[in-house]
C-alpha positions in Angstrom: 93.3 77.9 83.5 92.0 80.8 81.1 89.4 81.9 83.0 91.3 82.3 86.1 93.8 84.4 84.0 90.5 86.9 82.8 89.6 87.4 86.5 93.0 87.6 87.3 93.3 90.2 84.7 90.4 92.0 85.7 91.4 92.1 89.2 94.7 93.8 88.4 92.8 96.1 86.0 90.5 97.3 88.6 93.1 97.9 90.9 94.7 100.3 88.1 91.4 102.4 87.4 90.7 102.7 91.3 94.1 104.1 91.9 94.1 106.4 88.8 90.3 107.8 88.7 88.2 106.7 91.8 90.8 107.3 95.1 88.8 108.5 97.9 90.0 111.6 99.3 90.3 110.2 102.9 94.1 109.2 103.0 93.5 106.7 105.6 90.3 105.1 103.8 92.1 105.4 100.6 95.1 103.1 102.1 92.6 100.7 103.9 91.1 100.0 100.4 94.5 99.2 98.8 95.4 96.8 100.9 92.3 95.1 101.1 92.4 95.1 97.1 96.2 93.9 97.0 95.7 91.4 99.4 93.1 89.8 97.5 94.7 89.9 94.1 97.7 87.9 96.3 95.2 85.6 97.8 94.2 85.1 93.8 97.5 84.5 93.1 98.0 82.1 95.6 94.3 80.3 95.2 95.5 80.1 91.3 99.1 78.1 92.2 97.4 75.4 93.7 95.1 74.7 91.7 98.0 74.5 89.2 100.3 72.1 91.2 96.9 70.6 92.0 96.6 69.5 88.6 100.2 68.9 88.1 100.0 66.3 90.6 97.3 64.1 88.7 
């Protein structure tokens, strides 16, 4: 489970720098690229509960 906490943490780390220092100055690009980011730290999120209750359940 520790490793999937790092990337995790990495994940929500690089979504901090982008938004802070490297935001493109296309508005419309720069949204694109947040919700492609956000959706994949929630798809993270979600790959990393089921592998918990997939453990849980042996």
């Amino acid at each position: 489970m520790k490793p999937q906490l790092i990337i995790f943490g990495v994940l929500v780390a690089g979504y901090i720098v982008y938004n802070l220092f490297l935001q493109i100055p296309d508005e419309r690009t720069n949204t694109v690229i947040n919700i492609l980011f956000a959706s994949i730290i929630f798809a993270y999120i979600a790959f990393m509960a089921f592998s918990l209750l997939k453990k849980m359940k042996k």
